[in-house]
PyMOL Python script that loads the backbone (N, CA, C, O; Angstrom):
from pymol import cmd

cmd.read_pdbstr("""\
ATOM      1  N   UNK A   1       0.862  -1.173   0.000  1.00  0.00           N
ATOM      2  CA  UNK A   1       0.000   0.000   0.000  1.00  0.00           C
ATOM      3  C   UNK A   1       0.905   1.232   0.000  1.00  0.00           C
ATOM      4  O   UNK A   1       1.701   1.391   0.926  1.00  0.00           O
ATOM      5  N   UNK A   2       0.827   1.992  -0.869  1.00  0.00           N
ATOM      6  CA  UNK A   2       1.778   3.017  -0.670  1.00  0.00           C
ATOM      7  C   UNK A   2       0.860   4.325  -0.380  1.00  0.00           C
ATOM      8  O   UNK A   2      -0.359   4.353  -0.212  1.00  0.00           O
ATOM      9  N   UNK A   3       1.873   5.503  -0.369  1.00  0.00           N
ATOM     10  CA  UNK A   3       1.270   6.416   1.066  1.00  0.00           C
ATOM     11  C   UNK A   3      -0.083   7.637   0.151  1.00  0.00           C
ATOM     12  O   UNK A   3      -0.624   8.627   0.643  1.00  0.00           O
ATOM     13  N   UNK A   4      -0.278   7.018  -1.339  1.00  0.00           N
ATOM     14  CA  UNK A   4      -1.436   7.889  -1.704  1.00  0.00           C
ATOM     15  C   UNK A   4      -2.439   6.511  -1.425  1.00  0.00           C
ATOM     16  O   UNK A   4      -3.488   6.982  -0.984  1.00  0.00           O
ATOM     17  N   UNK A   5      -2.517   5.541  -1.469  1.00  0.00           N
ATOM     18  CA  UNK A   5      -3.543   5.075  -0.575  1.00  0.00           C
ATOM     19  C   UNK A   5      -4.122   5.093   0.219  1.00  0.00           C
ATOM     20  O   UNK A   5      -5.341   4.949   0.315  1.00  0.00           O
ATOM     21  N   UNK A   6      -3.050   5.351   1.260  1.00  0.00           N
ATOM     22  CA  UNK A   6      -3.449   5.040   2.101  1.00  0.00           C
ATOM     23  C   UNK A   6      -4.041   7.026   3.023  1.00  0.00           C
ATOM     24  O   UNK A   6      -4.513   7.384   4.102  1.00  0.00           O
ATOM     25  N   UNK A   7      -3.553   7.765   1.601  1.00  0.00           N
ATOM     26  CA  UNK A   7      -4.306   9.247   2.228  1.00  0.00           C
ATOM     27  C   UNK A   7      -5.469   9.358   1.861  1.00  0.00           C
ATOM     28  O   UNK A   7      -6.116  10.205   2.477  1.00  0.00           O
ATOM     29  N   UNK A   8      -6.108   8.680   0.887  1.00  0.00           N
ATOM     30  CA  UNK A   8      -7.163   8.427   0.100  1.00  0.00           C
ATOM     31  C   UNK A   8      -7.914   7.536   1.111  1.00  0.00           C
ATOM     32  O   UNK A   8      -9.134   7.640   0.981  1.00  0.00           O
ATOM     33  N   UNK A   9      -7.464   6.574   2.216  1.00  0.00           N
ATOM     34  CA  UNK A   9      -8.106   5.912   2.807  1.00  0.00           C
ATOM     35  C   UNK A   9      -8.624   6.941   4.011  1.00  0.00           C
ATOM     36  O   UNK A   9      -9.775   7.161   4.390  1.00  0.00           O
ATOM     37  N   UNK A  10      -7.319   7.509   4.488  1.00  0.00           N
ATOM     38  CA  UNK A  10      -7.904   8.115   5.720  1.00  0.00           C
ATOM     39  C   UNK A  10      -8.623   9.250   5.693  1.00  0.00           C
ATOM     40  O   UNK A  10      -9.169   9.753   6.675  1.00  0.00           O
ATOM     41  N   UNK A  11      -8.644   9.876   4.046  1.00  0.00           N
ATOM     42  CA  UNK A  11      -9.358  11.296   3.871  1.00  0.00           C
ATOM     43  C   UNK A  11     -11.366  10.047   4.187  1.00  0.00           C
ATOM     44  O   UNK A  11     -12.271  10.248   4.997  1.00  0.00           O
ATOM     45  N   UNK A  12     -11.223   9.006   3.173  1.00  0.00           N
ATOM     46  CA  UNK A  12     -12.426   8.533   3.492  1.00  0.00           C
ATOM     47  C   UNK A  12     -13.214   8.720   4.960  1.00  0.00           C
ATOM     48  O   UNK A  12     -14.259   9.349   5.122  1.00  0.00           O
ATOM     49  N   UNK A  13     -12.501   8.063   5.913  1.00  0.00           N
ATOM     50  CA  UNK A  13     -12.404   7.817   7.382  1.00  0.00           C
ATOM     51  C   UNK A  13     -12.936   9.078   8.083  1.00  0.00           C
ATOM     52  O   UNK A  13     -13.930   9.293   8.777  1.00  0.00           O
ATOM     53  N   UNK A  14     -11.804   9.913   7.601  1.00  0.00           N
ATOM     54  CA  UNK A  14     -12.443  11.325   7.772  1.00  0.00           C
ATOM     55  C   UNK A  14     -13.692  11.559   7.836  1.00  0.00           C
ATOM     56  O   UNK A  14     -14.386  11.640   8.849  1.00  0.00           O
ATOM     57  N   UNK A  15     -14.054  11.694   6.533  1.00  0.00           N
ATOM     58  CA  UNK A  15     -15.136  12.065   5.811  1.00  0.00           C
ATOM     59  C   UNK A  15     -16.711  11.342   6.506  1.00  0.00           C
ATOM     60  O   UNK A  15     -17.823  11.799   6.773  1.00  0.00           O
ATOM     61  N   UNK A  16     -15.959   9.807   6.607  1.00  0.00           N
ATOM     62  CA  UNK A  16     -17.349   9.386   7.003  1.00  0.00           C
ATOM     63  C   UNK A  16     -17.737   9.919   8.626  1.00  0.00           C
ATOM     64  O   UNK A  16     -18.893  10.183   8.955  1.00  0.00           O
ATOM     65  N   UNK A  17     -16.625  10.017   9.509  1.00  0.00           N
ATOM     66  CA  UNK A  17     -16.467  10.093  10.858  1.00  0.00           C
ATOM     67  C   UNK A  17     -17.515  11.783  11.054  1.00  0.00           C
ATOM     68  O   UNK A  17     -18.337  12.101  11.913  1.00  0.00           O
ATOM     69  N   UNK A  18     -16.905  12.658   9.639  1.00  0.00           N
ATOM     70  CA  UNK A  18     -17.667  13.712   9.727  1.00  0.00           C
ATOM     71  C   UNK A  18     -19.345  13.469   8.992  1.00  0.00           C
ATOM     72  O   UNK A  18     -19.890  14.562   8.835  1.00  0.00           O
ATOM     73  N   UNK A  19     -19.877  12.746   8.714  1.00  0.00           N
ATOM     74  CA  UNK A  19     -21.044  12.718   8.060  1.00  0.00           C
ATOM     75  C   UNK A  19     -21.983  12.034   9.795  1.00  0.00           C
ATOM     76  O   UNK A  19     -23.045  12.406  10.293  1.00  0.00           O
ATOM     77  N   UNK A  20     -20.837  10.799  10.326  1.00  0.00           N
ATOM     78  CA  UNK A  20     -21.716  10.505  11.589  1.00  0.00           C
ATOM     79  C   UNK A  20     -21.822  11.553  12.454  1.00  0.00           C
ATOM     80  O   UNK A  20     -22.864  11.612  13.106  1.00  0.00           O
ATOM     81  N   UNK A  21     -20.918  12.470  12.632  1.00  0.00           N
ATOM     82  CA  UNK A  21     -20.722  13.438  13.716  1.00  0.00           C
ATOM     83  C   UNK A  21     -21.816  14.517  13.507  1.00  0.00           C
ATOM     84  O   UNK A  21     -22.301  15.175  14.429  1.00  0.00           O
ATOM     85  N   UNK A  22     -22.225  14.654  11.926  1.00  0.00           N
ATOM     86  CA  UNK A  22     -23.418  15.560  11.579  1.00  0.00           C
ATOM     87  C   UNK A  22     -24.987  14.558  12.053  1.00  0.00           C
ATOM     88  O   UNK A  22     -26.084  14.902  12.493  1.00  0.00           O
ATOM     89  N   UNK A  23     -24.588  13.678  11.815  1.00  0.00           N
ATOM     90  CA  UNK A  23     -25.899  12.797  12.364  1.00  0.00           C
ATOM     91  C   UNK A  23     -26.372  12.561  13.561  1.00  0.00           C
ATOM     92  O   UNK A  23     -27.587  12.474  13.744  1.00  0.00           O
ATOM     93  N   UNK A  24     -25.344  12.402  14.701  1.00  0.00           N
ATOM     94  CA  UNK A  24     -25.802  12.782  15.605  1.00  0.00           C
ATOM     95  C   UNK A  24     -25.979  13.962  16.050  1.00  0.00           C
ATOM     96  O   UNK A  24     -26.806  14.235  16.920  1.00  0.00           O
ATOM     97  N   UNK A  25     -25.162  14.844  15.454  1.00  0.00           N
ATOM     98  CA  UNK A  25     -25.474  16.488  16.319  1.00  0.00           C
ATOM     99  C   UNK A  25     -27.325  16.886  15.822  1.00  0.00           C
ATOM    100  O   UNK A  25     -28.038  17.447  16.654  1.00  0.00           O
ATOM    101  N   UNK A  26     -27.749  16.604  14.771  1.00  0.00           N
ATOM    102  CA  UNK A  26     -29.076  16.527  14.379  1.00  0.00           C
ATOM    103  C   UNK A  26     -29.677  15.118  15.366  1.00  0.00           C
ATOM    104  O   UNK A  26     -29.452  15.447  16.530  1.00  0.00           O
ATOM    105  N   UNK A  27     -29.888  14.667  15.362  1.00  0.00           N
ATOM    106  CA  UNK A  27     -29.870  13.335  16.451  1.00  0.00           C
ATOM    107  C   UNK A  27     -30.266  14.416  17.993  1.00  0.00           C
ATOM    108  O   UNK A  27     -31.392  14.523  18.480  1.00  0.00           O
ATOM    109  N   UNK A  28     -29.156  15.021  18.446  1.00  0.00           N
ATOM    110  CA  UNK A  28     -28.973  15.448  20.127  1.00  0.00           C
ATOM    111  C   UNK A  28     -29.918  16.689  19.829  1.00  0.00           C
ATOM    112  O   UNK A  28     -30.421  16.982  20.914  1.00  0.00           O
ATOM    113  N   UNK A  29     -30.463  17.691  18.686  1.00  0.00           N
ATOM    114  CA  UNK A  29     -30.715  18.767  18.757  1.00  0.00           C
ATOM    115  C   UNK A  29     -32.208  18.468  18.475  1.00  0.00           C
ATOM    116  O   UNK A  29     -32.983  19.415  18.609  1.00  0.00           O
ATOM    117  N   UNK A  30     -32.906  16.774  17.947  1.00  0.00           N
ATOM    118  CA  UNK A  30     -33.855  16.935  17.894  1.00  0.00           C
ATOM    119  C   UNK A  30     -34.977  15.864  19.578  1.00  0.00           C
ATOM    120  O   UNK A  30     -36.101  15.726  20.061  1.00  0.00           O
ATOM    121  N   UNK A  31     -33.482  15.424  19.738  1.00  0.00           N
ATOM    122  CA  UNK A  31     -33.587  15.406  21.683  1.00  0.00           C
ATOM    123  C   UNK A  31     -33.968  15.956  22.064  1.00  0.00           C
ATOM    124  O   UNK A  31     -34.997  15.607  22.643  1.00  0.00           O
ATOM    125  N   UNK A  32     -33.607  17.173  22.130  1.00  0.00           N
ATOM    126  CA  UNK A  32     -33.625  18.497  23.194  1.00  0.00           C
ATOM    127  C   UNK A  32     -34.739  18.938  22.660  1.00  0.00           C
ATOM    128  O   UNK A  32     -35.691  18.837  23.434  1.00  0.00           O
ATOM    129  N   UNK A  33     -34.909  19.246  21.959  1.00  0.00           N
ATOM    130  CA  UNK A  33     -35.921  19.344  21.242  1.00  0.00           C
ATOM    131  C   UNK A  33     -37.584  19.026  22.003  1.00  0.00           C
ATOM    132  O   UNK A  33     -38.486  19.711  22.487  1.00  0.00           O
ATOM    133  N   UNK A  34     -37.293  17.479  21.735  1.00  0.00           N
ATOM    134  CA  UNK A  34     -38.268  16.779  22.564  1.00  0.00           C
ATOM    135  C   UNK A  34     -38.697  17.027  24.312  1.00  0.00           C
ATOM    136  O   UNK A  34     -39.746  16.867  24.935  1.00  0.00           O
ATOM    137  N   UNK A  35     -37.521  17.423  24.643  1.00  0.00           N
ATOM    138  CA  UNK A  35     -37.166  18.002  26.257  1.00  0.00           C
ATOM    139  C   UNK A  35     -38.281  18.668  26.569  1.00  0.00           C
ATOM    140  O   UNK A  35     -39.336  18.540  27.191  1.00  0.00           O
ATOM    141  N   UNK A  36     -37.426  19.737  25.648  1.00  0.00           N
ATOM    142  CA  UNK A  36     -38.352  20.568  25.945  1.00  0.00           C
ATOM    143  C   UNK A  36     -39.919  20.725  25.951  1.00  0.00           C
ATOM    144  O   UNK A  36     -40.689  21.011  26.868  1.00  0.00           O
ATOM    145  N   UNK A  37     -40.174  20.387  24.361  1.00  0.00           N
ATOM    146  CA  UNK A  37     -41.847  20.252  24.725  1.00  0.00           C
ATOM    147  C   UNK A  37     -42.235  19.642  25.607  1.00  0.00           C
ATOM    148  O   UNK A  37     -43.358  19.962  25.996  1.00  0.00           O
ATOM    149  N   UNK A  38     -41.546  18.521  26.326  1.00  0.00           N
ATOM    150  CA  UNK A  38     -42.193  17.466  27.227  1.00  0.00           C
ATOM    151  C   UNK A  38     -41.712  18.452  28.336  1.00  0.00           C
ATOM    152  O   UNK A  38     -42.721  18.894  28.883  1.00  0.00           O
ATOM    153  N   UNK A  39     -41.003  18.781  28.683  1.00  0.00           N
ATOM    154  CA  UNK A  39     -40.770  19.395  29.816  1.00  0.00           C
ATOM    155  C   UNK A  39     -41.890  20.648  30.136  1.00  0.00           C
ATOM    156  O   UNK A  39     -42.493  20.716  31.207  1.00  0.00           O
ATOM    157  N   UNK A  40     -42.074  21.703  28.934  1.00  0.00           N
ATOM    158  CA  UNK A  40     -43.062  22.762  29.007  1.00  0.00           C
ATOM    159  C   UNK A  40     -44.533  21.740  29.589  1.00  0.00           C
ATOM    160  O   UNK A  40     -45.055  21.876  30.695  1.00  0.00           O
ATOM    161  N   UNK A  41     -44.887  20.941  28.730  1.00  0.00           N
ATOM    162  CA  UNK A  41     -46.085  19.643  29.081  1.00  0.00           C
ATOM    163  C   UNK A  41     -46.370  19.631  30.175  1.00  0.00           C
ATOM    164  O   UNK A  41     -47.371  20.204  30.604  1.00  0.00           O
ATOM    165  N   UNK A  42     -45.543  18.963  30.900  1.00  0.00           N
ATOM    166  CA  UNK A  42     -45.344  18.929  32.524  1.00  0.00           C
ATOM    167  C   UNK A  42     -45.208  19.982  33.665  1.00  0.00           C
ATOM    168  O   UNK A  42     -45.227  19.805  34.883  1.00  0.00           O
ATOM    169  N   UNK A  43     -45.081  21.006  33.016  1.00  0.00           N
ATOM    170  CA  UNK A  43     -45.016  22.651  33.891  1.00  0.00           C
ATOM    171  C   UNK A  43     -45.927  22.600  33.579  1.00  0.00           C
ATOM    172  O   UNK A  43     -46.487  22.630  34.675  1.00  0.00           O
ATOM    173  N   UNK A  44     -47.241  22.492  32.390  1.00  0.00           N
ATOM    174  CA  UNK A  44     -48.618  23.026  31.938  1.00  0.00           C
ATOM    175  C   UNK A  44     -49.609  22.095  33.370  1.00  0.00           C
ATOM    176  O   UNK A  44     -50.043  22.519  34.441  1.00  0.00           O
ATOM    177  N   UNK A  45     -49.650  20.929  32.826  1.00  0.00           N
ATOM    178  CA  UNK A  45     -50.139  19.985  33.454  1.00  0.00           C
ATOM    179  C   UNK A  45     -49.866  20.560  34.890  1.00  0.00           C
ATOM    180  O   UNK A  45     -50.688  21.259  35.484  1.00  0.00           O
ATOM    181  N   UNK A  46     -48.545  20.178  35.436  1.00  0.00           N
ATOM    182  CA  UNK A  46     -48.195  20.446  37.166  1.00  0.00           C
ATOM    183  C   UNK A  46     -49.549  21.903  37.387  1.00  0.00           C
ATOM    184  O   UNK A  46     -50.528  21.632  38.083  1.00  0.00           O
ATOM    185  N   UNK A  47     -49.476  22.913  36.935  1.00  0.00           N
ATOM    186  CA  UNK A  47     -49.893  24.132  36.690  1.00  0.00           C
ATOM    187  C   UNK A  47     -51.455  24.170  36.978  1.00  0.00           C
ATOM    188  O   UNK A  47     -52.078  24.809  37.824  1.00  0.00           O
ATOM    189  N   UNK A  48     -51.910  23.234  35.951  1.00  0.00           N
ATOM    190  CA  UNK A  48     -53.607  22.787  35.926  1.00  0.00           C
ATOM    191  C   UNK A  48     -53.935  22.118  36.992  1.00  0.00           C
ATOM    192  O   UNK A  48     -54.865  22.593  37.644  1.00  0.00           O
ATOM    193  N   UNK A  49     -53.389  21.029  37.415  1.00  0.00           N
ATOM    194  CA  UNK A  49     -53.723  20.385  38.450  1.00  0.00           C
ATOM    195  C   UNK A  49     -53.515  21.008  40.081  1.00  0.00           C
ATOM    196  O   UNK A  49     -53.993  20.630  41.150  1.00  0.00           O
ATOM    197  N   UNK A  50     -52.560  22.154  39.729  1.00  0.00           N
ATOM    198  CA  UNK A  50     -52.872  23.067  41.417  1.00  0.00           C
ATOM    199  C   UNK A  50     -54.012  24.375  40.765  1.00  0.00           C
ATOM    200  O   UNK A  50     -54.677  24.956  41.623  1.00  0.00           O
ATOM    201  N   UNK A  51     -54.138  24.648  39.815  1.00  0.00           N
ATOM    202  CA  UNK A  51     -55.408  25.478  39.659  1.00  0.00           C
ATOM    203  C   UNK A  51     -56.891  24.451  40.252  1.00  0.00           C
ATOM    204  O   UNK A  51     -57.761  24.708  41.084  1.00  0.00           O
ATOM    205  N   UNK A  52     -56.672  23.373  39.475  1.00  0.00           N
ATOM    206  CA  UNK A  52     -58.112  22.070  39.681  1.00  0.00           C
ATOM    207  C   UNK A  52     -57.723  22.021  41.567  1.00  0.00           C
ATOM    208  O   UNK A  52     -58.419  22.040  42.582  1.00  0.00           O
ATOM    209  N   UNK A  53     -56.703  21.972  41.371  1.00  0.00           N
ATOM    210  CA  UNK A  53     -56.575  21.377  43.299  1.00  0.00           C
ATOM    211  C   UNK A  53     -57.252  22.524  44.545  1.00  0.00           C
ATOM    212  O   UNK A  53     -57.741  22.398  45.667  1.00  0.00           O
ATOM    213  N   UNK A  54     -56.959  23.631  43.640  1.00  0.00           N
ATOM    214  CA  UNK A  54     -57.233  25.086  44.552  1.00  0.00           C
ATOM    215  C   UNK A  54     -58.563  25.449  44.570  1.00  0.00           C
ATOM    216  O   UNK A  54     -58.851  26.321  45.390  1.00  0.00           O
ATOM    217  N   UNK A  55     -59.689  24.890  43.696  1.00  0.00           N
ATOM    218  CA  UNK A  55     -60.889  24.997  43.380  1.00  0.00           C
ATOM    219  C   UNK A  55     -62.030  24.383  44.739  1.00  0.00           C
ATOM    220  O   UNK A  55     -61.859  23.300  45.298  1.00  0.00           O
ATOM    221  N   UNK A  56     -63.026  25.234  45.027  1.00  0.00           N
ATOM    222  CA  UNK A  56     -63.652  24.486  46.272  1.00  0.00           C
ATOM    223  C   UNK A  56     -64.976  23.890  45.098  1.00  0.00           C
ATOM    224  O   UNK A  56     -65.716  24.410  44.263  1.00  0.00           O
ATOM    225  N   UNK A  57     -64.661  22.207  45.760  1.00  0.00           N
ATOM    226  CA  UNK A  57     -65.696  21.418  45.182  1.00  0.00           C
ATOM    227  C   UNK A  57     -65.338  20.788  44.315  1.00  0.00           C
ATOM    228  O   UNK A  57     -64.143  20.495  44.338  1.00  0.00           O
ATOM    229  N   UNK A  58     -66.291  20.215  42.994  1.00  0.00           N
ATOM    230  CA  UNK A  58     -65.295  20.272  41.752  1.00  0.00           C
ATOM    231  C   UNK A  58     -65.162  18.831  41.656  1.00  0.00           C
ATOM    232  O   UNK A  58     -65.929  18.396  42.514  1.00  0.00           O
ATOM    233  N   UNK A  59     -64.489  17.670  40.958  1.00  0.00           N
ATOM    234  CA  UNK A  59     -64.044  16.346  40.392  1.00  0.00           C
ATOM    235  C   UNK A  59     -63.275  15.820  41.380  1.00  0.00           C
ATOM    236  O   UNK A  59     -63.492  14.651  41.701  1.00  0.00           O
ATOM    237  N   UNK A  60     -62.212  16.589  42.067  1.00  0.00           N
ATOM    238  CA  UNK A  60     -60.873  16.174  42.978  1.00  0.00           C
ATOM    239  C   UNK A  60     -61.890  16.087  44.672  1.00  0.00           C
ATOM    240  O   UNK A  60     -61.581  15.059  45.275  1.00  0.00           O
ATOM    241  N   UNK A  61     -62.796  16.817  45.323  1.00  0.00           N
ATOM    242  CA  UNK A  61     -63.395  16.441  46.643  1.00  0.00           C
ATOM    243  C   UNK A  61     -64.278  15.414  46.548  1.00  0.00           C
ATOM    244  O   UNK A  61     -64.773  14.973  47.585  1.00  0.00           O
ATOM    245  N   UNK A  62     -64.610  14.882  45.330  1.00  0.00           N
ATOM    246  CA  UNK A  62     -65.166  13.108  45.479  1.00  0.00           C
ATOM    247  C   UNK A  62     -63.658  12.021  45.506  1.00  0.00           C
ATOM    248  O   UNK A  62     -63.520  10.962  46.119  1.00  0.00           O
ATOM    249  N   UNK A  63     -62.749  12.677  44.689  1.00  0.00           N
ATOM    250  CA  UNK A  63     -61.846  11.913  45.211  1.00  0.00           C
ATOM    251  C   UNK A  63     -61.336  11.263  46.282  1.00  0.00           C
ATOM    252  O   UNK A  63     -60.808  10.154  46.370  1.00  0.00           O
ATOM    253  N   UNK A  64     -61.616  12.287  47.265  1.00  0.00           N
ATOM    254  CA  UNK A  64     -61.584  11.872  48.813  1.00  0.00           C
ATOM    255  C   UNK A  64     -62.478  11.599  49.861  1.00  0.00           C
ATOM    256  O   UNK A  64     -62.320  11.795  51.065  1.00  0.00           O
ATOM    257  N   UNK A  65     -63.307  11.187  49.341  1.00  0.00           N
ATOM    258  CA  UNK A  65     -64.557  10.823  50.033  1.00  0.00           C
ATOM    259  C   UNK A  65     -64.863   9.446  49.609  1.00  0.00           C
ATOM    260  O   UNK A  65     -64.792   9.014  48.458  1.00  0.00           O
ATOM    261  N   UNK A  66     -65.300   8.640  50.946  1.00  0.00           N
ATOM    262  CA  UNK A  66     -65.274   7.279  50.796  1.00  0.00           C
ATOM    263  C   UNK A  66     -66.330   6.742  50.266  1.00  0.00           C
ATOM    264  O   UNK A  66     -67.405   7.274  50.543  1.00  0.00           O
ATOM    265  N   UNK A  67     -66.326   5.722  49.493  1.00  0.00           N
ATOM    266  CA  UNK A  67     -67.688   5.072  48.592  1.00  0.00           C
ATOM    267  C   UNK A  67     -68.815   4.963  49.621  1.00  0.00           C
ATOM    268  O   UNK A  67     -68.393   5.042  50.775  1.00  0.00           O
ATOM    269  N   UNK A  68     -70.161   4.798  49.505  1.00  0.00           N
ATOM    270  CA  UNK A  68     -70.931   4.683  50.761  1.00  0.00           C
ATOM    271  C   UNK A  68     -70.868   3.152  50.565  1.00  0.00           C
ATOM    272  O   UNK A  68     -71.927   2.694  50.994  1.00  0.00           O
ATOM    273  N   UNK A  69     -70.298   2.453  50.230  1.00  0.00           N
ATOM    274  CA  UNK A  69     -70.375   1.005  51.329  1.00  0.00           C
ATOM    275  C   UNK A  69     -69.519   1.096  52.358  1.00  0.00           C
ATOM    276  O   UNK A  69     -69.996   0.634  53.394  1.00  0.00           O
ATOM    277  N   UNK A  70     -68.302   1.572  52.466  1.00  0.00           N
ATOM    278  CA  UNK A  70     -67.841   1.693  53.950  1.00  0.00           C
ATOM    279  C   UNK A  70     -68.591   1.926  54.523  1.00  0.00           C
ATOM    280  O   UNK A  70     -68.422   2.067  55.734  1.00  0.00           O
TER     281      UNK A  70
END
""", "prot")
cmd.dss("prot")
cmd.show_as("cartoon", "prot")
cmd.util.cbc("prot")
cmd.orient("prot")
């Protein structure tokens, strides 16, 4: 193997190492991505459920009240 081969090999190597490195950085950015909406989700939700919790009456005070067969 002489040494334009083997620059021809490692420019490849290169090349591909940079095509994975673009794949995951799209990969991690559509992660975060996901984070986030799920994360905003869960501030919404947490949010609703102490508005519903703060309410007198309502779906949540049968929650705590025992079936009448006890």
């Amino acid at each position: 193997m002489n040494i334009e081969e083997r620059l021809i090999e490692i420019e490849i190597k290169v090349t591909s190492q940079d095509d994975l490195t673009q794949q995951l950085s799209h990969l991690v950015y559509q992660q975060q991505k996901q984070i986030d909406e799920l994360r905003a989700l869960c501030t919404a939700l947490v949010k609703k459920l102490g508005d519903t919790g703060s309410d007198d009456g309502g779906a949540d005070s049968y929650t705590q009240e025992k079936p009448p067969h006890y």
